[in-house]
C-alpha positions as CSV (number, residue, x, y, z in Angstrom):
1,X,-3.0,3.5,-11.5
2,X,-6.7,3.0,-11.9
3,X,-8.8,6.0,-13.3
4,X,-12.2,6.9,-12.8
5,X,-14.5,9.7,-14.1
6,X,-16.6,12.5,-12.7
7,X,-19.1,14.6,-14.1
8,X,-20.9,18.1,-12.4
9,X,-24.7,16.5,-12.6
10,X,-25.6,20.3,-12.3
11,X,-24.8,20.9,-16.2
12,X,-24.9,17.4,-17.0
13,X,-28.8,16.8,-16.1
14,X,-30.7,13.8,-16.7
15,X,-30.6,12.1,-19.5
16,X,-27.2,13.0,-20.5
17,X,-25.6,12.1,-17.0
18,X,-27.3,8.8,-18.1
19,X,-25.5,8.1,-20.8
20,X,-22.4,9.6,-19.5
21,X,-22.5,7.0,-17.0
22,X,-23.6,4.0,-19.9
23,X,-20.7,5.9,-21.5
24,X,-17.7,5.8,-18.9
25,X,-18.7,2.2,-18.4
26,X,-18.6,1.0,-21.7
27,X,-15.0,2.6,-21.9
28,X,-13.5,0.9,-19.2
29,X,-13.7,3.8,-16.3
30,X,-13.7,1.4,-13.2
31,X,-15.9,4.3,-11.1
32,X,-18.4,7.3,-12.0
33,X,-18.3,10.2,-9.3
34,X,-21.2,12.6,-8.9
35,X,-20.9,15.4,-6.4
36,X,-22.8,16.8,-3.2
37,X,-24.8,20.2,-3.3
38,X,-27.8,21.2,-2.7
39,X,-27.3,24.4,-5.0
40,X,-25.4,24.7,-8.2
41,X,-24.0,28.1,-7.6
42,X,-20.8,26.6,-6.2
43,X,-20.5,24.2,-9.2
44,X,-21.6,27.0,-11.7
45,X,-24.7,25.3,-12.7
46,X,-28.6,26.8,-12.8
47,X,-29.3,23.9,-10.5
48,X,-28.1,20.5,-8.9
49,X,-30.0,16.9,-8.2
50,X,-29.8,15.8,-5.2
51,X,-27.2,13.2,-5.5
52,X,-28.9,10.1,-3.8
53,X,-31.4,9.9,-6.2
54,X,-29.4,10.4,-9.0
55,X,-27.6,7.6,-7.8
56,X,-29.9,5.3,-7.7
57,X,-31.1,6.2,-11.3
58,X,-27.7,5.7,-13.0
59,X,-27.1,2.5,-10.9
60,X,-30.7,1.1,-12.4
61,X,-28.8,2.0,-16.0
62,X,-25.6,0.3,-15.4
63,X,-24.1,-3.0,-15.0
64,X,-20.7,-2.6,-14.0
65,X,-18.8,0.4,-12.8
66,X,-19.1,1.6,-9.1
67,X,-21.2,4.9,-8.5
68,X,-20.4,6.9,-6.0
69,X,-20.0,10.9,-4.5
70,X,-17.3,12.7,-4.4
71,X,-18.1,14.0,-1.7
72,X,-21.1,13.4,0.6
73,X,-21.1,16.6,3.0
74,X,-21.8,14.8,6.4
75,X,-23.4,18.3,7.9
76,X,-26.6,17.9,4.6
77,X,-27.7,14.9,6.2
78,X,-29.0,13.2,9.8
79,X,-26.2,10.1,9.9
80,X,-29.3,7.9,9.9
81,X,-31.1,9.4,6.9
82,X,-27.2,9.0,5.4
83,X,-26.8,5.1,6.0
84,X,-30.5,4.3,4.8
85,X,-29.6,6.1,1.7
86,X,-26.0,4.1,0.9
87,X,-28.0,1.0,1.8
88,X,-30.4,1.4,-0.4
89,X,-28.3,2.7,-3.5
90,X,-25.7,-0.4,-2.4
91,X,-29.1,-2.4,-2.9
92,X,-29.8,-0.9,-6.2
93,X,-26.3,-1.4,-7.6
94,X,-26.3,-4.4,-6.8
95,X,-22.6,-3.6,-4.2
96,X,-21.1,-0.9,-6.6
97,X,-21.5,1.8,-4.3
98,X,-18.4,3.7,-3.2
99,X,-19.2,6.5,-0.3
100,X,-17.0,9.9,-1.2
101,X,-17.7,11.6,2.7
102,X,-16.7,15.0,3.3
103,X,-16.6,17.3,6.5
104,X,-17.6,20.2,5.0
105,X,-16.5,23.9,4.3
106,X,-16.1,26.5,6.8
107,X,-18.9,29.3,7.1
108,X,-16.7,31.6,5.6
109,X,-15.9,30.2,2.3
110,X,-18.1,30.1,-0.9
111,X,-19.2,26.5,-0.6
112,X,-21.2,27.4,2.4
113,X,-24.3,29.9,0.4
114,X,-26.0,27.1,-0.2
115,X,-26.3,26.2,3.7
116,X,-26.8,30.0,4.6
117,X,-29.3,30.4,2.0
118,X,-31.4,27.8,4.0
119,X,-30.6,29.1,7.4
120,X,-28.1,26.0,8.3
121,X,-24.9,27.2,8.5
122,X,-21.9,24.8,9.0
123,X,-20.4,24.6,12.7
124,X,-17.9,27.7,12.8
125,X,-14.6,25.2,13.8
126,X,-12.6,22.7,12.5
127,X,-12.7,20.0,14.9
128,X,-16.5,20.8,15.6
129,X,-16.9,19.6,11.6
130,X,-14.6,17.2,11.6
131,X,-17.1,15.8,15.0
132,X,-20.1,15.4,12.9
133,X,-17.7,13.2,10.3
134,X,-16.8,10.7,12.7
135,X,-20.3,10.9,14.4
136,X,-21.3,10.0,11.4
137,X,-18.9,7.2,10.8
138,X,-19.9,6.0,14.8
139,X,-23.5,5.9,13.1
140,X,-22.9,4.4,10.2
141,X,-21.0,1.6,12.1
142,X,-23.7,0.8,14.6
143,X,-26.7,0.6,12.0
144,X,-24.6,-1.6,9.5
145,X,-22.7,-3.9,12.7
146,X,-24.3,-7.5,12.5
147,X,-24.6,-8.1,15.8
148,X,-26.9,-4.6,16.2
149,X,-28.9,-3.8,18.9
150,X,-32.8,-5.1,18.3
151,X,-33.9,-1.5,17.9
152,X,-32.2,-1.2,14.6
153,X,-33.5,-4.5,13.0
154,X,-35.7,-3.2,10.9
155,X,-33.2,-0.3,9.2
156,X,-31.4,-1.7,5.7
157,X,-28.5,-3.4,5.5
158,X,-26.0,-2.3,2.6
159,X,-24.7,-5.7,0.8
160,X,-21.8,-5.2,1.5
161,X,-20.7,-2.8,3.1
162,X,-19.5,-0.1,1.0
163,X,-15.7,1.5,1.0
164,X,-15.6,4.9,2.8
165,X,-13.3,7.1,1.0
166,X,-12.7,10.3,3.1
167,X,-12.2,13.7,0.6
168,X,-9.6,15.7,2.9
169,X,-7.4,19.1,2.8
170,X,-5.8,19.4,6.2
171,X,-3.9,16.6,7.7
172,X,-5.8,16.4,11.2
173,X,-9.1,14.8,8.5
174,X,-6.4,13.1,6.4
175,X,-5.3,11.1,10.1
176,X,-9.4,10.3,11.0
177,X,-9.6,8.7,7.0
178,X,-6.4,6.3,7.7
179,X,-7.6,5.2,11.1
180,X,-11.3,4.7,10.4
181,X,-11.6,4.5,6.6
182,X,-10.4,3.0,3.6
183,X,-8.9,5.3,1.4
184,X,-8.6,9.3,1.4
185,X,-9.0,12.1,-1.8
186,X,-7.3,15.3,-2.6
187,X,-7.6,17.4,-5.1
188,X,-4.3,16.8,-7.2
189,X,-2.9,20.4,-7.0
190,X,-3.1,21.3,-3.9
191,X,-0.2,22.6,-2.5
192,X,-0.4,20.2,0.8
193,X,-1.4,16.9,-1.0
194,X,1.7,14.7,-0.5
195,X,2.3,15.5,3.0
196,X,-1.8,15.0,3.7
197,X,-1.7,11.8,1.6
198,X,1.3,10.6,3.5
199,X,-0.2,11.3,6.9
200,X,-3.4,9.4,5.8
201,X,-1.1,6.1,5.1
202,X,0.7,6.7,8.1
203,X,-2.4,6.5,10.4
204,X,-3.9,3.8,8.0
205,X,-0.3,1.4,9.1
206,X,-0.9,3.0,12.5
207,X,-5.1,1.8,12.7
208,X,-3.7,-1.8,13.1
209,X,-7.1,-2.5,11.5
210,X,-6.8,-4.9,8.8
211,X,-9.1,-3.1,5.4
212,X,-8.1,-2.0,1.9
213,X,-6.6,1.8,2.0
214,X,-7.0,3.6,-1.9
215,X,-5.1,6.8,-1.9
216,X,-6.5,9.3,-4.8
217,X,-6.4,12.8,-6.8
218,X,-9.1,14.4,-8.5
219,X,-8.0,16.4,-11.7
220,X,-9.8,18.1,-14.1
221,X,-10.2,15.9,-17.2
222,X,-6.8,15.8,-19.5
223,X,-6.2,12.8,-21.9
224,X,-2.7,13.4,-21.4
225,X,-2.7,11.5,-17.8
226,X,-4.9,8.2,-19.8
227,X,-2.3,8.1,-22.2
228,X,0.6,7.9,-19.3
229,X,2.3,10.8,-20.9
230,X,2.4,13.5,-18.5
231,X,4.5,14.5,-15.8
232,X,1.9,14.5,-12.8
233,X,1.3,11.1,-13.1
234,X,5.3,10.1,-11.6
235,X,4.6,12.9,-8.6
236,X,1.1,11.1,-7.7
237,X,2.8,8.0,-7.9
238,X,5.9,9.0,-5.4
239,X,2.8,10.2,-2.9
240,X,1.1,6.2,-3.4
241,X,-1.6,7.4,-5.1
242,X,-3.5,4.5,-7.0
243,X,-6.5,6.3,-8.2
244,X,-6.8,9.1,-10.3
245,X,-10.5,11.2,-10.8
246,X,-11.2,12.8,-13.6
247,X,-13.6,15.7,-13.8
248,X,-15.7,17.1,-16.9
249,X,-16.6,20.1,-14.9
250,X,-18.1,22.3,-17.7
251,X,-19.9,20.0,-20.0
252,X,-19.7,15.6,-21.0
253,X,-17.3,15.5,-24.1
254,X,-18.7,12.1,-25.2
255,X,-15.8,11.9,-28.1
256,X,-13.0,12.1,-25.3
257,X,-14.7,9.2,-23.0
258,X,-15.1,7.5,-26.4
259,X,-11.5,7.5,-26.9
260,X,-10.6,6.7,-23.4
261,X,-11.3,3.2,-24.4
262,X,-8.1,2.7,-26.0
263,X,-6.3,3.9,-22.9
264,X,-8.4,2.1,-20.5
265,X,-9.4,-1.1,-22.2
């Protein structure tokens, strides 16, 4: 099981999400997350950068470890303005970008202030969310195909293409990541996550489509799962998970990333 780290940039703020990210590298994480928000309410900070551009910044600062969201909120963005973005940060990393793409919360749950507070609240439905994902996706797909139509010349290419990993909590998003992406995320506790998971490899064998499929938990940072010792780590395993994320939510502990090393390394 591979493990990778994410920080809240919203209380880690530039430069100390810099060197978290020079940091994570240096011990051996194989990916640094960021999140999606465009306020910091819901990840109890003053304020959040927008994630794009901080991106871009920590990719110009590292060498080696893939950069990515965890998760894009399709609904923030046209699809267009979202695939110029990936290319270009896949451009800057030189092809360490990983794209974390979400559907969204509901209008009724605390994630969605931040798109009330601007007057763009979510779609009210389920399906009508998980619509703008694979819109999205359909997007995506057409500016990025190589054989795209002459209109599109002109738009950036991301090289390569990066690995779409869908963040999910219901099965019916869990069955659009197997068939159209490569790899789904759930947070580790929730109470659904192996039969989600499972229905995410299930459509993945389905899909017929020949791509790598990563199945992975976020969990709030705990040295206990690096040093193999704790009991969630056999249940993740029994639900195929291969990736574990670790979040610093609160604050970078710098000594803990620095002794990651000897777990990672």
């Amino acid at each position: 099981m591979r493990f990778d780290l994410q920080i809240n940039p919203g209380t880690s703020i530039w430069p100390i999400a810099r060197d978290a990210a020079i940091a994570a590298e240096g011990a051996g994480f194989k990916a640094l997350w960021t999140v999606d928000h465009l306020a910091g309410d819901v990840m109890k900070a003053p304020d959040m950068p927008e994630c794009f551009t901080l991106l871009g910044a920590l990719a110009a600062v590292t060498k080696e470890i893939e950069l990515g969201p965890l998760v894009v909120n399709v609904g923030n963005r046209h699809p267009g303005l979202l695939a110029n973005s990936v290319a270009t940060v896949q451009q800057i990393s030189g092809g360490r970008f990983v794209l974390g793409l979400g559907a969204g919360a509901s209008p009724n749950s605390p994630f969605a202030a931040e798109r009330h507070a601007i007057s763009w609240s979510p779609p009210l439905k389920l399906a009508d969310r998980h619509a703008v994902l694979t819109n999205a996706l359909d997007v995506m797909q057409e500016m990025w195909a190589p054989d795209r139509r002459q209109e599109l010349a002109a738009f950036p290419l991301p090289n390569p293409i990066p690995q779409i990993i869908i963040g999910a909590n219901s099965v019916a998003l869990a069955k659009i990541a197997g068939a159209r992406t490569n790899g789904i995320n759930i947070r580790a506790s929730h109470e659904r996550a192996g039969e989600i998971l499972a229905a995410a490899r299930d459509a993945h064998k389905e899909s017929g489509v020949n791509k790598p499929f990563t199945v992975s938990v976020w969990e709030h940072y705990d040295e206990a799962l690096l040093r193999g010792d704790d009991a969630r780590l056999e249940t993740w395993r029994s639900w195929g998970v291969d990736r574990a994320i670790l979040l610093m939510f609160k604050s970078i502990d710098f000594a803990a990333i620095d002794r990651a090393a000897k777990y990672l390394r």
